[in-house]
C-alpha positions in Angstrom: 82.3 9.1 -88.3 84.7 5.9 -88.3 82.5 4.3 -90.4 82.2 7.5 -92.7 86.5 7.8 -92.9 86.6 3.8 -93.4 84.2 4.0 -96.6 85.7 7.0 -98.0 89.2 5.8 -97.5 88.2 2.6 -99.1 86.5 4.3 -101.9 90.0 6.4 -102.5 92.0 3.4 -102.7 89.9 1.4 -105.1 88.6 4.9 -107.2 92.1 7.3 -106.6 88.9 9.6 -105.0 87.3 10.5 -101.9 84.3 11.9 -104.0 83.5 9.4 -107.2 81.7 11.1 -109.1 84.8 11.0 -111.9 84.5 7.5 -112.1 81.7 6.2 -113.6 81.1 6.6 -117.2 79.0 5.9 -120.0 79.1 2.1 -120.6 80.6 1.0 -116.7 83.9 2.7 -114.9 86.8 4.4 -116.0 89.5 2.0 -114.7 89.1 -1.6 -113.9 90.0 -2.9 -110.5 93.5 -5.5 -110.5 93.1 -8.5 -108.1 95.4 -6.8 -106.1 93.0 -4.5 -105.1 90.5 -6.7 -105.0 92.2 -8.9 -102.2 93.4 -5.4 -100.5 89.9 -4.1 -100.1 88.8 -7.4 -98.3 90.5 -6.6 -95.0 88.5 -3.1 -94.6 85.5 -4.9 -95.9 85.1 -7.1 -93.0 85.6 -4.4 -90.8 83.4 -2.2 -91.8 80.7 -5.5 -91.7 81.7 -5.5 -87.9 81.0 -1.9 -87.6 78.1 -1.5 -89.2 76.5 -4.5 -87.2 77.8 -3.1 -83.9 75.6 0.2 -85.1 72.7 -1.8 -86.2 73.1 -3.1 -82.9 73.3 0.2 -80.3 70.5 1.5 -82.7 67.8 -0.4 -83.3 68.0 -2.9 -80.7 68.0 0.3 -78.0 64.5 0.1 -76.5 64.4 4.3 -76.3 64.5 3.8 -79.8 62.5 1.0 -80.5 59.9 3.5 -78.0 60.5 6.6 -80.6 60.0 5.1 -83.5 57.1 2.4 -82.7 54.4 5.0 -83.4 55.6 6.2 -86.8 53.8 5.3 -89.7 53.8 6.2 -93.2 52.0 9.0 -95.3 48.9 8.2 -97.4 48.1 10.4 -100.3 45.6 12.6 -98.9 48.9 13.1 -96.3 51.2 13.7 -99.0 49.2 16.0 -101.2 48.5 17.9 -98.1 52.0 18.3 -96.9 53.2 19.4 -100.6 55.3 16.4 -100.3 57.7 15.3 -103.3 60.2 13.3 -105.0 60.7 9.5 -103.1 58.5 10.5 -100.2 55.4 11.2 -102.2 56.3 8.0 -105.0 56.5 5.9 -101.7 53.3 7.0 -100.5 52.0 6.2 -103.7 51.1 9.0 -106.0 52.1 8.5 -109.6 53.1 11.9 -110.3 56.7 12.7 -111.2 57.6 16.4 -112.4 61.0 14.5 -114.0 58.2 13.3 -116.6 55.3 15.1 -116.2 57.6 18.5 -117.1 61.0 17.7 -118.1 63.7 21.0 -117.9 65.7 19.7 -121.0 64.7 18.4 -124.4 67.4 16.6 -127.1 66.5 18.3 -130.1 67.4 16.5 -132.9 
C-alpha cells in the first residue's frame, strides 16, 4: 500500500488528480509539465525504484514462491476454448479472435 499512496500521490502532483483519467486528451495531455515539476518528481522517483526492488525482492526471490509458481504454465488453445476464456488471456494463448472486431457495439455513421 506505500507503494500504491507514493504513485498516486505522485500522479496528483504532476496531473492535480489521484484518478487521471481527465488528463489525457485527443492529440497528448491537457497541461504540460514545467521543469519544476519535472525536477520535483525526481526525489519520489527514486524512491519508489527502491521500493519496488525491495518487493521484487521479498517476492520473487522467496523460495515458497519460486515453489508455487514453478509448476504453472500457460494455456494452449484447446485450454482456452475450453475454459471460455477471453480478452488478453485467450490473445496470449493464441487464438485470433477478438469480439472488439469480430462484433463491434458501436458504428460512426456517416
Amino acid at each position: 500500500m506505500q507503494v500504491r499512496e507514493m504513485v498516486l500521490d505522485l500522479t496528483e502532483y504532476l496531473t492535480g488528480n489521484r484518478i487521471t483519467k481527465g488528463i489525457t486528451m485527443i492529440g497528448g495531455v491537457r497541461r504540460d509539465l514545467t521543469a519544476e515539476m519535472v525536477h520535483e518528481s525526481l526525489r519520489p522517483l527514486q524512491q519508489l525504484k527502491k521500493q519496488v526492488q525491495r518487493l521484487h525482492h521479498v517476492t520473487l526471490d522467496d523460495s515458497t514462491i519460486q515453489m508455487r509458481l514453478s509448476e504453472l504454465r500457460g494455456v494452449d488453445q484447446g485450454g482456452c476454448f475450453e475454459a471460455v476464456s477471453v480478452g488478453p488471456t485467450a490473445r496470449a494463448s493464441g487464438v485470433r479472435k477478438d469480439v472488439r472486431l469480430d462484433q463491434p457495439t458501436s458504428r460512426l455513421e456517416t
